[in-house]
C-alpha positions as CSV (number, residue, x, y, z in Angstrom):
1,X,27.1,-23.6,-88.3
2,X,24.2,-25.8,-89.9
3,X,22.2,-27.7,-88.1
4,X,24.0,-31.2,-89.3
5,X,27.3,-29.7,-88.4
6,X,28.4,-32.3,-85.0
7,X,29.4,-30.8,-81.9
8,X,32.1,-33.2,-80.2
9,X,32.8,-32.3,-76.3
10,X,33.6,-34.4,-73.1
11,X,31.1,-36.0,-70.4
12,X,32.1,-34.0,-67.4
13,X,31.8,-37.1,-64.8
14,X,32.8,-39.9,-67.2
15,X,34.3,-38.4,-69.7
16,X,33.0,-39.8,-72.4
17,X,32.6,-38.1,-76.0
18,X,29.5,-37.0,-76.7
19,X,28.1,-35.8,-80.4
20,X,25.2,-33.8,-80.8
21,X,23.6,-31.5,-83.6
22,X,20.5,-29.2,-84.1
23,X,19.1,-32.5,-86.7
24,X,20.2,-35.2,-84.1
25,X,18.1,-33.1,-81.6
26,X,15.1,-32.8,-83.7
27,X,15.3,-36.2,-85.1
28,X,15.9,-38.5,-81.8
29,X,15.5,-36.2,-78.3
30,X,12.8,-33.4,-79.1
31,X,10.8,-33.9,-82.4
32,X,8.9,-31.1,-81.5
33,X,11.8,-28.0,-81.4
34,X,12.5,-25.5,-83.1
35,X,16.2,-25.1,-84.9
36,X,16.8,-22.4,-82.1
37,X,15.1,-24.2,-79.0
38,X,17.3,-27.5,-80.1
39,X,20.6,-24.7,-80.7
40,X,19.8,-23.4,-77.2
41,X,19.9,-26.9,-75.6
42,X,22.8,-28.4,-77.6
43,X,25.0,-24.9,-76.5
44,X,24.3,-26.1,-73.1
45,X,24.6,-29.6,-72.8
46,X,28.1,-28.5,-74.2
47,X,29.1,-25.8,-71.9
48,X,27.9,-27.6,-68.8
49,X,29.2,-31.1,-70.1
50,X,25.7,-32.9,-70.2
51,X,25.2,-36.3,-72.0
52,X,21.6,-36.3,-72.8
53,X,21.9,-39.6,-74.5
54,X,22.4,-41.0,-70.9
55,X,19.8,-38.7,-69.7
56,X,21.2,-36.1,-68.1
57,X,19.4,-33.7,-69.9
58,X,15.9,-33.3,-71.4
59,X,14.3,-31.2,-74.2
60,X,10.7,-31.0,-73.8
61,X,7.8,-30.1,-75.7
62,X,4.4,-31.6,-75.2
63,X,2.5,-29.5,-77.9
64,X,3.6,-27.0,-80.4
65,X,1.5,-24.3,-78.6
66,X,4.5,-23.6,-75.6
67,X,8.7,-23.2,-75.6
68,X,10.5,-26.1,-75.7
69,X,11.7,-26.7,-71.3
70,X,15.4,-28.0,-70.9
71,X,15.2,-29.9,-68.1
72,X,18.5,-32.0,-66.0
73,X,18.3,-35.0,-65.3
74,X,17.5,-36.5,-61.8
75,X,20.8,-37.7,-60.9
76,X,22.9,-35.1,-62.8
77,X,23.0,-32.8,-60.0
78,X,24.7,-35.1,-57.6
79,X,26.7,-36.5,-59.6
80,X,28.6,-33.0,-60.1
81,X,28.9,-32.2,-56.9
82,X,30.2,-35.1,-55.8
83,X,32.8,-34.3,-58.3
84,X,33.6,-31.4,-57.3
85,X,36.9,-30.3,-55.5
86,X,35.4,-27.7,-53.1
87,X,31.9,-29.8,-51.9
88,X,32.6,-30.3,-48.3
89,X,29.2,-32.4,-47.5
90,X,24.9,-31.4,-47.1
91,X,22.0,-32.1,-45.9
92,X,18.4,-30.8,-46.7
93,X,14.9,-31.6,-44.8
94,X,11.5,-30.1,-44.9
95,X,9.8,-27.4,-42.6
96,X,6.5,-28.5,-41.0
97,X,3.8,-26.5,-39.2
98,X,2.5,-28.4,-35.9
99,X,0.0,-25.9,-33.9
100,X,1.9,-22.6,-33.8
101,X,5.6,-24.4,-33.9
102,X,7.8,-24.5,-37.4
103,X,10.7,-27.0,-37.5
104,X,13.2,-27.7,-39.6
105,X,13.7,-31.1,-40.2
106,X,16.3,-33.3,-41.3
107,X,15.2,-35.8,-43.5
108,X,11.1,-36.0,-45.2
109,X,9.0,-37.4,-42.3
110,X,5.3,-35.6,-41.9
111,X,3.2,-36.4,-39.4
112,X,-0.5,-36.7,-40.0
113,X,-1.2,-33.7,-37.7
114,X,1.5,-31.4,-39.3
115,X,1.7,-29.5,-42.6
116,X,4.2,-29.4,-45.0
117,X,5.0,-25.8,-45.8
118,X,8.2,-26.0,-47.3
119,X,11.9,-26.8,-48.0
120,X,15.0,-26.6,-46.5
121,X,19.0,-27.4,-47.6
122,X,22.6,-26.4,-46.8
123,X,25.5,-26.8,-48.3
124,X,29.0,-26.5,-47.3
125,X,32.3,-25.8,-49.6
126,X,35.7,-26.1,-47.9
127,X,37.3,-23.1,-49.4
128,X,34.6,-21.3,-48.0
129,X,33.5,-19.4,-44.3
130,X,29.6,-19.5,-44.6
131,X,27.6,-22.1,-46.2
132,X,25.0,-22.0,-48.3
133,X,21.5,-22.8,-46.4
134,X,18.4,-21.8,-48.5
135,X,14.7,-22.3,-48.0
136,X,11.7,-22.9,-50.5
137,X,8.4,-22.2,-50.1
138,X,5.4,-24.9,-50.9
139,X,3.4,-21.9,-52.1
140,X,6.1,-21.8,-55.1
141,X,6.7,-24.9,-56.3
142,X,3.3,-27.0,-55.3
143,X,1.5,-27.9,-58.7
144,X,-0.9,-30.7,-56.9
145,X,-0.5,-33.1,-59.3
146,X,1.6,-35.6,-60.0
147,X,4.3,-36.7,-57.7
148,X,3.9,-33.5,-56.1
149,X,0.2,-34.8,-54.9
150,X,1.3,-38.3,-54.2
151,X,4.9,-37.8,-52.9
152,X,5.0,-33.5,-51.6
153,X,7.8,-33.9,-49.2
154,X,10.5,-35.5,-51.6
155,X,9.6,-32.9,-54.4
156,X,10.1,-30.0,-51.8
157,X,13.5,-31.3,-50.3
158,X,14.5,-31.8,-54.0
159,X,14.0,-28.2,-54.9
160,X,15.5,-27.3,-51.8
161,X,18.5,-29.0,-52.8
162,X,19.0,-27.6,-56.2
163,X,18.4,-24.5,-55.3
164,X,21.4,-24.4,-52.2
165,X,23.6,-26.4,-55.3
166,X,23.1,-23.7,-58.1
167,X,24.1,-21.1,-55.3
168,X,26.4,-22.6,-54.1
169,X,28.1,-23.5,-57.5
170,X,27.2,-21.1,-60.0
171,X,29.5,-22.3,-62.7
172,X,28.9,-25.7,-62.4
173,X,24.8,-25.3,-62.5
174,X,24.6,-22.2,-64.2
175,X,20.9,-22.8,-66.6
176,X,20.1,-26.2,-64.8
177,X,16.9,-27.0,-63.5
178,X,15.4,-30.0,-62.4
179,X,12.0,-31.2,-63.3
180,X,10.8,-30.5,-60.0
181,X,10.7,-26.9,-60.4
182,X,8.9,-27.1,-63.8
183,X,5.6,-27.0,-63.0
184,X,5.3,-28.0,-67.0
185,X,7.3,-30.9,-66.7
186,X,5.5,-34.0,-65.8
187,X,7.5,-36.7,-63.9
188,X,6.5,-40.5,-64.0
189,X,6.5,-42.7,-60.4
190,X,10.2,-43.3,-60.6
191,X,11.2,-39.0,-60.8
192,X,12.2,-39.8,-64.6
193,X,10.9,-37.0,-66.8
194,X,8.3,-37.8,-68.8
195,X,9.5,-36.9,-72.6
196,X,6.3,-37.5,-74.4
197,X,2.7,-37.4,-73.3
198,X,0.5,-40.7,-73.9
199,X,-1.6,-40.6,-77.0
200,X,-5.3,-41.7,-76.5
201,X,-4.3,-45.3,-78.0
202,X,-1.9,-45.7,-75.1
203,X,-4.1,-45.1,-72.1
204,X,-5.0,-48.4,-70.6
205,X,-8.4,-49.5,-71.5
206,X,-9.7,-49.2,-68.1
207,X,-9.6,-45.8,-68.5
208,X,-10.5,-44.4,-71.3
209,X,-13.1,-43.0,-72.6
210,X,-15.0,-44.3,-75.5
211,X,-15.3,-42.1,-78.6
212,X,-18.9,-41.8,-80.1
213,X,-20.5,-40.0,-83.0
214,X,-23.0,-38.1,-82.7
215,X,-25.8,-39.8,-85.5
216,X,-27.3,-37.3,-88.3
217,X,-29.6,-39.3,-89.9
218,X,-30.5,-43.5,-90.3
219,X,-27.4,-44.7,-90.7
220,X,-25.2,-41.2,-91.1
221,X,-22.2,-40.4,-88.7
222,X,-20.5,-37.4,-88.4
223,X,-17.1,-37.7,-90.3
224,X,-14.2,-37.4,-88.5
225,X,-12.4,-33.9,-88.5
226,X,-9.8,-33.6,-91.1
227,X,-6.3,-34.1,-89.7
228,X,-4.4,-30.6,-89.1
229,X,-0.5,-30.6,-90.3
230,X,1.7,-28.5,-88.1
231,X,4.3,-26.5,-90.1
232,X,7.3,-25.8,-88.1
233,X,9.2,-22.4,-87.4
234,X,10.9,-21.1,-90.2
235,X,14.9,-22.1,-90.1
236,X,16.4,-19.4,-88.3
237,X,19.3,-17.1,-89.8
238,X,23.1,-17.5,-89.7
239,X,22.8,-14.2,-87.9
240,X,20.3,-14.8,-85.5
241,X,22.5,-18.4,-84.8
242,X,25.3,-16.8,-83.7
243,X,23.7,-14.4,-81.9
244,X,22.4,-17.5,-79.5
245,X,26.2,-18.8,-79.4
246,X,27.7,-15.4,-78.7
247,X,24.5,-14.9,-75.6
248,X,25.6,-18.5,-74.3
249,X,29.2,-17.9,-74.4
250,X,28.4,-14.5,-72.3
251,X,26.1,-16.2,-69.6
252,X,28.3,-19.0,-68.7
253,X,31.4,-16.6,-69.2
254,X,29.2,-14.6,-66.3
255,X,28.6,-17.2,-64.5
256,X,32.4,-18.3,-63.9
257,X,33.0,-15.0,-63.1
258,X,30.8,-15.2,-60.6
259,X,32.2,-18.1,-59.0
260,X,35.2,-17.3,-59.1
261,X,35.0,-13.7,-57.2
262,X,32.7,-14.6,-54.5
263,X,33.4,-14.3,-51.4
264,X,30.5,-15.3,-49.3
265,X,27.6,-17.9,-50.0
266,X,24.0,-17.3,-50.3
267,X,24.1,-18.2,-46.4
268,X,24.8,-14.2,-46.1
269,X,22.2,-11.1,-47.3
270,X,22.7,-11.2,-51.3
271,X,22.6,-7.5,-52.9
272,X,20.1,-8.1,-55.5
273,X,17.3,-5.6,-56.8
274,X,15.2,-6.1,-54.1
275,X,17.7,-4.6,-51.7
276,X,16.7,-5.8,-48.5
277,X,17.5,-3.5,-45.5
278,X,18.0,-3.9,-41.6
279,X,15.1,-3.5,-40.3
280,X,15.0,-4.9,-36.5
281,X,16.2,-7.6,-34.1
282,X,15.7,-9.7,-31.4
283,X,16.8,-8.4,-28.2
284,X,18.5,-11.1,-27.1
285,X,19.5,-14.8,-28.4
286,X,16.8,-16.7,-29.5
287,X,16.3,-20.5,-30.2
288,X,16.7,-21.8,-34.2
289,X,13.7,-24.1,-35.5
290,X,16.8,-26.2,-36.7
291,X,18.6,-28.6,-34.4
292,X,22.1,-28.5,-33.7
293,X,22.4,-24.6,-34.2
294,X,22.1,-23.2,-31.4
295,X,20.8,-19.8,-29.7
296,X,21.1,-17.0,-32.0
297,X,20.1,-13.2,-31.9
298,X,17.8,-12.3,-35.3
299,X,18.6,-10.0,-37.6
300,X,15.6,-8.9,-39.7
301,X,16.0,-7.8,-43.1
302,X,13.2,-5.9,-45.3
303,X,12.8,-5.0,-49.1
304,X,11.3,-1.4,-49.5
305,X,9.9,-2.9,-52.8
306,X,8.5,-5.9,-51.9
307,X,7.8,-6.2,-48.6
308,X,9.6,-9.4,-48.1
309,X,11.4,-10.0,-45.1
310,X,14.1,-12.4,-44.3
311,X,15.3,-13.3,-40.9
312,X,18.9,-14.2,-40.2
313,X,21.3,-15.4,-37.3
314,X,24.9,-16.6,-37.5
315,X,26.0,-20.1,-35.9
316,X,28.2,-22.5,-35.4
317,X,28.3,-26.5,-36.0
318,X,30.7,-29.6,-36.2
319,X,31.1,-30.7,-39.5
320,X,33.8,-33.5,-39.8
321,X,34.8,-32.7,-36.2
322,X,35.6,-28.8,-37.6
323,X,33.9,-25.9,-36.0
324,X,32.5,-24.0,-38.9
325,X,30.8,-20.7,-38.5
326,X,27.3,-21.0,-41.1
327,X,24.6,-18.4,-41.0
328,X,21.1,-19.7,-40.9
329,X,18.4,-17.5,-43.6
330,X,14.8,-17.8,-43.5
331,X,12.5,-16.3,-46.4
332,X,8.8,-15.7,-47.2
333,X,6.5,-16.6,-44.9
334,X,9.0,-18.7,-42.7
335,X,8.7,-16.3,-39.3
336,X,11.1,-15.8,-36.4
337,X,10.8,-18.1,-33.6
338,X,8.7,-15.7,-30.8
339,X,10.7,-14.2,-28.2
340,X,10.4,-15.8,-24.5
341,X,8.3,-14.2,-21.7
342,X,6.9,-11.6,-24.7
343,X,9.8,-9.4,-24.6
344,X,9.7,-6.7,-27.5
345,X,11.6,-6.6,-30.6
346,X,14.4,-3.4,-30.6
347,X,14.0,-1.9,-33.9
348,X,17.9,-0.8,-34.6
């Protein structure tokens, strides 16, 4: 493969044709890239169907000093699950702290007297028992400028989001990310990635500042520095190409896999590395912060490695006039609603 050689594959949603190569990725989306970061991208925009000519996905590189970030689009996410066969419907909100009560809300609304500490989303599949209902932290995501300091809520939700689809749907999001999770990645007013940072001749005048020389002598300036040329990374190997191919191939190969064997969402305990064990419980049925679920009794979970904790209760809920059993996790610093009348916690 060289890097003029076209790759031809279908838009997932519209199925359109799209053609892409390593040169039609350095010369129009990412002038910037390396031969392997514009391999990388173009191996997924074809594995996962993305048309970055519509924008569904970015390549960005703001200086040659950092990776190039591949980045999906803002409307690329939704626009596969609505296509897909087994999305049975969501809904997402933020969690707010008011005094010494969290709530999980539907929907972005903060009140002046409450603080945003994070994110919240489910999502339901109807060929499975439990949904998929994760939180995110502010701590993680906040980078306090942007549209993260202007707009906090709709960033958080957004993550949120994401997050429950890519668990939810492994295959189908398997290496996408959007630009709200890339503290890197700056975002204009609209959410649009921002591809390219403005040079100093396109800042508005109002704000600019003026460049002055400092004066040597009666009527001496200080020249101007001479201009620097950036050489860029050495075209990679045939080998080292098809080593990127034959990794791709494996992830997403991985990644079906994965989707295709599961049997619960990441509503239940996942076994991962941290290995989080029973800990404790609630002694009786306790009120969720979220409305509509219910009493439930709290199951807490603990990773000997990390300390984190994670606090879980099954419920049930209407959706499309269908009891559904879902099972409601809470991570990091999200705690469990006290118990009523100060009643002790049984350790199991």
């Amino acid at each position: 493969m060289t890097t003029t050689d076209l790759v031809i594959y279908e838009d997932t949603i519209t199925g359109a044709e799209v053609q892409l190569s390593v040169q039609l990725i350095r010369n129009n989306l990412c002038k910037s890239a390396t031969e392997t970061e514009a391999l990388l991208f173009l191996e997924l925009c074809r594995h996962q169907g993305l048309n970055p000519w519509v924008k569904d996905a970015y390549l960005i590189k703001y200086s040659q000093d950092n990776p190039a970030t591949m980045v999906t689009g803002k409307d690329a996410f939704m626009k596969r699950a609505d296509a897909h066969p087994q999305f049975a419907g969501m809904e997402s909100g933020v969690i707010v702290l008011k005094g010494e009560h969290i709530e999980n809300r539907v929907g972005t609304l903060v009140l002046s007297d409450e603080t945003l500490i994070g994110g919240w989303a489910r999502v339901a599949r109807n060929d499975r028992k439990i949904d998929v209902a994760p939180t995110v932290s502010m701590k993680e995501f906040d980078s306090g400028r942007g549209l993260w300091k202007r707009m906090p809520a709709i960033m958080i939700e957004k993550c949120a989001i994401v997050t429950a689809l890519r668990r939810a749907f492994p295959s189908t999001f398997a290496g996408m990310y959007d630009a709200a999770e890339m503290q890197d990645v700056e975002v204009d007013d609209s959410g649009e990635v921002v591809v390219t940072l403005p040079s100093a001749d396109e800042v508005p005048k109002q704000i600019r500042k003026p460049r002055t020389k400092k004066v040597l002598a009666e009527g001496v300036t200080q020249p101007d520095p001479p201009k620097v040329t950036i050489i860029p990374d050495e075209n990679p190997s045939e080998e080292s190409i098809e080593d990127i191919i034959t990794s791709t191939n494996e992830m997403v190969a991985q990644a079906n896999s994965d989707d295709e064997s599961a049997i619960t969402c990441e509503g239940s305990i996942p076994e991962d590395p941290e290995d989080f064990q029973p800990e404790n419980r609630s002694s009786r049925p306790l009120p969720c912060t979220i409305e509509g679920h219910g009493d439930g009794v709290y199951e807490i979970m603990k990773s000997p490695s990390t300390g984190q904790r994670r606090w879980v209760h099954d419920f049930t809920y209407d959706l499309n006039g269908e009891s559904r059993l879902g099972r409601c996790v809470y991570e990091g610093d999200v705690p469990v609603p006290p118990e009523p009348d100060n009643e002790t916690v049984l350790l199991l």
